[in-house]
N, C-alpha and C positions, 0 to 999 in steps of 0.2 A: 504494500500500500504506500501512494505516495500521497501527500499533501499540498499543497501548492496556496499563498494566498499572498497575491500581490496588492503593493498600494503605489501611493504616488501620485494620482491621476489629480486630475481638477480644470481648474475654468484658466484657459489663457486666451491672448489676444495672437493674432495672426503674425508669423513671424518668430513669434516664441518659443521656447523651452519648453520640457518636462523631461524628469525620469523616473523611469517605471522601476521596480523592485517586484522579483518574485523570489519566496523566501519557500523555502520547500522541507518538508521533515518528512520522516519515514524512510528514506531511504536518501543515498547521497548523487546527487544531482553528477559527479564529476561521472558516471558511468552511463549515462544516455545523452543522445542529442535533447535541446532543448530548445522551446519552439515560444512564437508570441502570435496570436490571432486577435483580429478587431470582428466587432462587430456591429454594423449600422442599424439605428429602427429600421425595421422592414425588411433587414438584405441580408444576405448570408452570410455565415462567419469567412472570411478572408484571413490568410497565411499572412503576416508581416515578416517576419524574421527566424533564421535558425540558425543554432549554433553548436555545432559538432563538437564529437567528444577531446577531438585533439583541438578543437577550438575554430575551425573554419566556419566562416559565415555564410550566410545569402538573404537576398532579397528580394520582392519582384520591384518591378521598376518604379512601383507608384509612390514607392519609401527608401532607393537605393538614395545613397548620395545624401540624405538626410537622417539617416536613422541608424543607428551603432547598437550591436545586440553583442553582450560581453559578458563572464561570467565570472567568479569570484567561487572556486572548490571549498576553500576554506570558510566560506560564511556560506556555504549552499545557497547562494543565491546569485540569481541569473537578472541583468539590467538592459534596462531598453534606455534610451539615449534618445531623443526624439528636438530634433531640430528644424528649424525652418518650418514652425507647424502651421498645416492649413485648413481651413473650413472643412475641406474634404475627409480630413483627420478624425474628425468626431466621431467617438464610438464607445464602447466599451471593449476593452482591450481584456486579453486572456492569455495566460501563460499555461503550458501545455508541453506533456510527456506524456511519451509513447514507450510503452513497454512490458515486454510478456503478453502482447495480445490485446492490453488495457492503454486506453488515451484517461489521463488523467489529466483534470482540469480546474483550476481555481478558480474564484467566484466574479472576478473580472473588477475591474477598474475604472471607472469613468473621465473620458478625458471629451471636455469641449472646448474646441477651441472658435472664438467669435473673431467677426471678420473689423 
């Protein structure tokens, strides 16, 4: 069983900062990739960020270039870095592992950003 319960989120102005925190117990994060999904009223949950167990990243295009997904073994927890934020941004963010068959997923985040 893993745990997952990220904070951080809240109300910024266009152009802005946030960082996200996901703090994970149960098991120790340094041995699975680890993942960040948003999700919009109305829309599907979307992939933001992952970050392998040797540490390599990715992202899809709509958050490259602005958005740094990093992780720290030693405090089990995994950061989202979220720069240059836009309207588009708004959502509820979610931190997410996958493993032994199971997606486990924390209770998500809120992040709005106004224009």
């Amino acid at each position: 069983q893993v745990q997952l319960v990220e904070s951080g989120g809240g109300l910024v102005q266009a152009g802005g900062s946030l960082r996200l925190s996901c703090v994970a117990s149960g098991s120790t994060i340094s041995l699975y990739p680890m993942r960040w999904y948003r999700q919009a009223p109305g829309k599907q949950r979307d992939w933001v960020a992952t970050i392998s167990r040797a540490g390599t990243t990715g992202y899809p295009d709509s958050v490259k270039g602005r958005f740094i997904i990093s992780r720290d073994n030693a405090k089990n927890t995994v950061y989202l870095q979220m720069n240059s934020l836009k309207p588009e941004d708004t959502a509820v963010y979610y931190c997410n592992c996958y493993t032994n068959g199971v997606d486990y997923w924390g209770q998500g985040t809120q992040v709005t950003v106004s224009s």
